[in-house]
N, C-alpha and C positions, 0 to 999 in steps of 0.2 A: 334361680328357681322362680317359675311363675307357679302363681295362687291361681285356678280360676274356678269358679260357682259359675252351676248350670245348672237353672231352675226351670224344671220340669223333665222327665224321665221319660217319653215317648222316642219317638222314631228322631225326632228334632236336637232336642235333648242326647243322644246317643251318639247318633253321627258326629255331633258336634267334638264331643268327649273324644272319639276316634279320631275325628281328623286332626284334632291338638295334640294328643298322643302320636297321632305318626309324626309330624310338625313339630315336635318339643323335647320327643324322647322321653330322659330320664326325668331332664329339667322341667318336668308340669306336673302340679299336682291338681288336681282334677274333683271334685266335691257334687254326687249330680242329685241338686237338691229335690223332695216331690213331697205335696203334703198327706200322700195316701203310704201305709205301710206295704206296698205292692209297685214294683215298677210298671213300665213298659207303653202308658196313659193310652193313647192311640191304638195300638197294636191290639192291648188286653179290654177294652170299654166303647173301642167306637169300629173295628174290624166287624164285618158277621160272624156271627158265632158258627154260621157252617160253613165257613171260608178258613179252615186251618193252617191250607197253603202257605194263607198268607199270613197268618199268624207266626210262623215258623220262620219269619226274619227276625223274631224277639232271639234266636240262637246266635245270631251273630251282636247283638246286643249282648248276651249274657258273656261272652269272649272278650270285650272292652269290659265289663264289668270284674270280670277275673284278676285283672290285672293290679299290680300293688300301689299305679298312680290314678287310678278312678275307683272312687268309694260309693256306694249309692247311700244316698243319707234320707233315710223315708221316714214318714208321720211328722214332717215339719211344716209349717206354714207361712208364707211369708205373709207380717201384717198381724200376725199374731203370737208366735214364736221369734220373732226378729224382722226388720227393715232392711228395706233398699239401703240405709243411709252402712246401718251396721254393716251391711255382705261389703261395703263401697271399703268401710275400714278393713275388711278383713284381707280382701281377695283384690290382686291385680284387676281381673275383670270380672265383670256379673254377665252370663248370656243367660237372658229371659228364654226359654222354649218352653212357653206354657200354654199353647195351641189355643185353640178356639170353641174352648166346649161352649158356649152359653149360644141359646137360638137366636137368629134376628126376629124382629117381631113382624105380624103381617100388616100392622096400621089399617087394619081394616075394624068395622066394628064385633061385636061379639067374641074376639078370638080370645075375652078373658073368659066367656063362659065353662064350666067344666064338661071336659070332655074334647076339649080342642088342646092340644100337647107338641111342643117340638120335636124336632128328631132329637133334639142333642137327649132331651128327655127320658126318652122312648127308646131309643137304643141304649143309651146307661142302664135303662128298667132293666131289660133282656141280656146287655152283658155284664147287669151283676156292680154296676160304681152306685156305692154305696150313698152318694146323693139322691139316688132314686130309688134305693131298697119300696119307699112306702108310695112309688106311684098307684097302681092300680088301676090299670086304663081300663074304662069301659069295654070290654070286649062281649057284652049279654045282646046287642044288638044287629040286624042281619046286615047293615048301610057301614059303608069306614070311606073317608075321601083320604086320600094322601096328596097335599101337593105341592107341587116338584115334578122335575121330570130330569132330574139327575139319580148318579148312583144309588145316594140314599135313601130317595124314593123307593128304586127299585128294591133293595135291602127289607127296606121297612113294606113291602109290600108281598115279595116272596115271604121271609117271615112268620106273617098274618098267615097266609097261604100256605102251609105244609102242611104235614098229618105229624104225629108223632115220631112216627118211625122214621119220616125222612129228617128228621133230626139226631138219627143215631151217629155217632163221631162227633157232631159238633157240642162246645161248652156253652149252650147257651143255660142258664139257672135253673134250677128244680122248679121254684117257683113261677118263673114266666112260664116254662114249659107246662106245669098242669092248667095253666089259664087259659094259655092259647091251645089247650087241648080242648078245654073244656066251653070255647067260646061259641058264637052261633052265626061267626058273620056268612054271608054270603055272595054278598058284591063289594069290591073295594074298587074305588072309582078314583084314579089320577089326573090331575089335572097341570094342566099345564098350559100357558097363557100362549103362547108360541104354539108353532107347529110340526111335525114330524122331522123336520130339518132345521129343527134348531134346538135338538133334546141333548142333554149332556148325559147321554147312555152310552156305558163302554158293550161292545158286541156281546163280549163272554155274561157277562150279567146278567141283560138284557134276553141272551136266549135261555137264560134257565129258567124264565117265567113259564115257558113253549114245554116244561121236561115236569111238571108238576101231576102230583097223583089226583087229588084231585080239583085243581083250578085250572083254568085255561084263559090266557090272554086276549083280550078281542079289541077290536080299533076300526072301525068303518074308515074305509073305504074312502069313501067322500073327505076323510080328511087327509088323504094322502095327495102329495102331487103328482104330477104327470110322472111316471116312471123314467122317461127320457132326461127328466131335471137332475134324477141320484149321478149321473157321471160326473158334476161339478163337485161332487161332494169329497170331501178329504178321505182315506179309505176306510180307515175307521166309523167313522158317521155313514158312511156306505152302506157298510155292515150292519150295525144297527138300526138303517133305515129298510136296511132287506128283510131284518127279522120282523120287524111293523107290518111291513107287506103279506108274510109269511103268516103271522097273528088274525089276517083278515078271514081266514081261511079254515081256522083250526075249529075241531067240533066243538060244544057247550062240554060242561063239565059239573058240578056241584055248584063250584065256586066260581066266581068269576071277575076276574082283575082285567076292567074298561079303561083303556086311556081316554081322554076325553080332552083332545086339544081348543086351541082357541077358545079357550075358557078361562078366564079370569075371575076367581072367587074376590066379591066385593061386600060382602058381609056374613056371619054366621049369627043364624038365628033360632032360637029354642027356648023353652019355658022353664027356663032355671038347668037346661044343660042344657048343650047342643044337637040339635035334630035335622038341621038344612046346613047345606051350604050354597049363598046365590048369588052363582055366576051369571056373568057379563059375556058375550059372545065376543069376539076380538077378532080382528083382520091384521092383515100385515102389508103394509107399504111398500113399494118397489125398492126401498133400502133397509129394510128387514124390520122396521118399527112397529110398533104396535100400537093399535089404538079402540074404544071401544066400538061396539055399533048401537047399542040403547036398548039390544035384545038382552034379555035375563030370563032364568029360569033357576028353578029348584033340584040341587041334586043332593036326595038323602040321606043322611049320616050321625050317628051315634056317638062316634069317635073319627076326632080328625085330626092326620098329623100333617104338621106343619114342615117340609124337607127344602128350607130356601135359603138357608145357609147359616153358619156361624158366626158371630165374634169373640173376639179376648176378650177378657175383662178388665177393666185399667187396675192400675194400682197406683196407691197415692205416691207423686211424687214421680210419676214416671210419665215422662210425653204422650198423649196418646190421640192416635187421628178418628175422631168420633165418626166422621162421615165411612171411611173404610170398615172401621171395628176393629184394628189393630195399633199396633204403639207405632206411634211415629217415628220415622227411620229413615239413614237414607242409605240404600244400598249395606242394612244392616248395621248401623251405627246410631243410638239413640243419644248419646252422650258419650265424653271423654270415660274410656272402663266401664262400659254401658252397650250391649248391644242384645241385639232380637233372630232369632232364626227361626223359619218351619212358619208358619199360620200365623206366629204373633207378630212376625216379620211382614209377611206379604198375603197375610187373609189364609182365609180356606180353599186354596188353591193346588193343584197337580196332587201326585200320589203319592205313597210312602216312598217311594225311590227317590222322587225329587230335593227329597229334606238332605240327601246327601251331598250332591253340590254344593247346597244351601249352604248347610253346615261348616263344610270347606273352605266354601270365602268368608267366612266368619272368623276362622281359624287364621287364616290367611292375614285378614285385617288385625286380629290380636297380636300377629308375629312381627306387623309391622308397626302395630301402635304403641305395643305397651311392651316396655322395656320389665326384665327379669332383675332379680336384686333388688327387689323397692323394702325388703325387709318386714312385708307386712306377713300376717301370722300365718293364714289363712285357714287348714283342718287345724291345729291345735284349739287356733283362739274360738273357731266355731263349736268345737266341743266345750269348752271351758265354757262358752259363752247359754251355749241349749244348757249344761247341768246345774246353771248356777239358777237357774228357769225353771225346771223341775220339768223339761221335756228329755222324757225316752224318743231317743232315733230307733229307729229299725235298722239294721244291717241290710245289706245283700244276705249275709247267711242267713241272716231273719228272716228275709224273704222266703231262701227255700227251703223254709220248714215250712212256712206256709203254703207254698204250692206242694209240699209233700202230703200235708195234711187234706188239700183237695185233691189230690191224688188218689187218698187213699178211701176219700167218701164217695168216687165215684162211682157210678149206676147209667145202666142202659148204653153202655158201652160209648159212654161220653168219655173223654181225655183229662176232664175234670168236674167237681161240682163248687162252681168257685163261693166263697163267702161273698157275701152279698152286702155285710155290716164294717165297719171298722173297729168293733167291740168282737165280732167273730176273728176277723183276723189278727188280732192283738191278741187274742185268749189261745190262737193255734198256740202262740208261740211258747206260751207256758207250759204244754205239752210233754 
């Protein structure tokens, strides 16, 4: 029999559990540890809220979860309910899948001022992880910068951008939802240092901006290349450069979401919160680099989010590559019964599908590393070891009484109204 601990409960986390279960059979038992009383980390907290679609792979998670050799073990923490050293005695192997929530920083000035927020931040507000129940983003002013010119970007800028109504079916929170109803932006401005052939916008995304009641996408003109250059492009980036083109075009509207390339934000500035952001004009070199040109100007804003990627966060005792933002590894092996998959593994990188692979050779690596029979305890000794501690796990069953319970609060024709607290979804379950 193999032991193995999987810390963190996402897309990374899951796959992992599956592909040791098809690989191990009867012989694995499977522990998939997360310090939130709610699985799913990725899927349920950093997906859009009006992206259900693709919410709807947490179903094939819940089907690995069913099963009597994978337990989901929620409200534990590592670091503070137990150590790397402890899971090391319990379990054959430890796979880290604890993704990449925390923001990179912009190392520019100002960006401590209030009012300037990461995505990682800002999308937890709106889907409800209970670390940002108490953000509170400025939303009373008519200026928002977002920048990035990746998907999250776009997420976090359609978002801003809806009316109410076009948020019927999705679960994004009660609470964001009366804010961002009741906000007053009017231009939200993306920036992005590069230029329309260098945006990491996926097509489908990208043209929902083009489908809004009332906001409309706009892009001059002037920053686009020569139409004849999009044939070199992969076909994807195609597309997305065709919807840019299409953007140049489209009438005004209420609201209005400016891309604004070749812009590089190199300071925020404001009088005890943030009111500018001031970008550097940027060119691009015959091998795609960037560099400034010594032009600067003012682009206004209230609230500004930050969409330029994530890191893990270390944990004591655990390898970790400061320059990347993830634990050091190689090809998913951090240590002997030590390894990393998904974001913690190889950054903030590809989509939820990707983590499946990933997962796989992870699995893979465990069948050929670590031998079955080592005698160690692994779910017993971890029970004994949380009660003797005075921590309650959550269940899986825990779980779905707590999505029963946001099931049954929902309003406006949402799928749910998720708890937003950790003291909310602990109390479902007393129910």
């Amino acid at each position: 029999m193999r032991h193995i601990a999987v810390i963190g409960s996402g897309p990374a986390g899951y796959y992992t559990a599956e592909a040791c279960q098809k690989l191990f059979g009867d012989a694995v038992r499977i522990d998939i540890i997360d310090q939130l009383p709610v699985p799913y980390g990725l899927i349920r907290f950093g997906v859009a809220p009006d992206h259900q679609s693709i919410k709807g792979v947490s179903r094939r998670y819940e089907a690995v979860a069913l099963t009597d050799n994978v337990r989901f073990v929620g409200n534990v923490r590592l670091g503070r309910d137990l150590s790397i050293d402890e899971l090391h005695g319990l379990y054959d192997a430890v796979v880290l899948a604890t993704g990449a929530p925390r923001d990179r920083s912009l190392g520019i000035p100002g960006e401590d001022l209030p009012g300037v927020i990461g995505s990682a931040a800002f999308v937890g507000w709106y889907n409800g992880h209970p670390d940002h129940e108490g953000l509170a983003p400025p939303l009373n002013g008519p200026d928002v910068a977002v920048i990035g010119v990746g998907n999250v970007a776009l997420d976090v800028a359609r978002i801003l951008s809806k009316t109410r109504a076009e948020f019927a079916g999705s679960d994004i929170t009660a609470p964001a939802l009366d804010a961002l109803d009741a906000a007053t932006i009017r231009r939200i401005t993306i920036l992005g240092r590069r230029g329309p052939h260098q945006i990491a916008m996926t097509p489908k995304e990208l043209g929902e901006l083009g489908h809004l009641a009332r906001s409309a996408p706009s892009v001059d003109p002037a920053d686009l290349p020569p139409v004849e250059a999009d044939a070199a492009l992969e076909p994807g980036l195609r597309k997305s450069v065709a919807h840019l083109r299409e953007f140049t075009t489209l009438p005004p509207k209420p609201m209005t979401v400016a891309f604004d390339f070749f812009a590089a934000p190199v300071r925020i500035e404001g009088n005890g919160h943030a009111e500018r952001v001031i970008v550097e004009r940027t060119r691009l070199d015959e091998l795609g680099g960037v560099s400034g040109t010594g032009e600067t100007y003012a682009v206004p804003a209230s609230l500004i989010v930050s969409c330029i990627g994530y890191k893990t966060p270390p944990i004591p005792g655990v390898p970790y590559d400061e320059r990347a933002g993830r634990f050091a590894n190689v090809d998913g092996l951090i240590a002997p019964g030590l390894y990393a998959v998904g974001w913690a593994r190889r950054g903030p990188t590809g989509t939820i599908g990707t983590n499946r692979p990933d997962g796989q050779a992870v699995a893979d690596r465990i069948g050929a590393e670590v031998a079955g029979g080592s005698g160690k305890e692994g779910r017993p000794g971890l029970d004994r070891l949380l009660s003797a501690r005075g921590v309650d796990i959550v269940t899986f069953r825990d779980w779905k009484k707590i999505e029963a319970a946001e099931i049954a609060r929902a309003r406006d024709g949402a799928p749910r109204e998720k708890f937003t607290s950790m003291a909310a979804m602990l109390a479902a379950l007393a129910d």
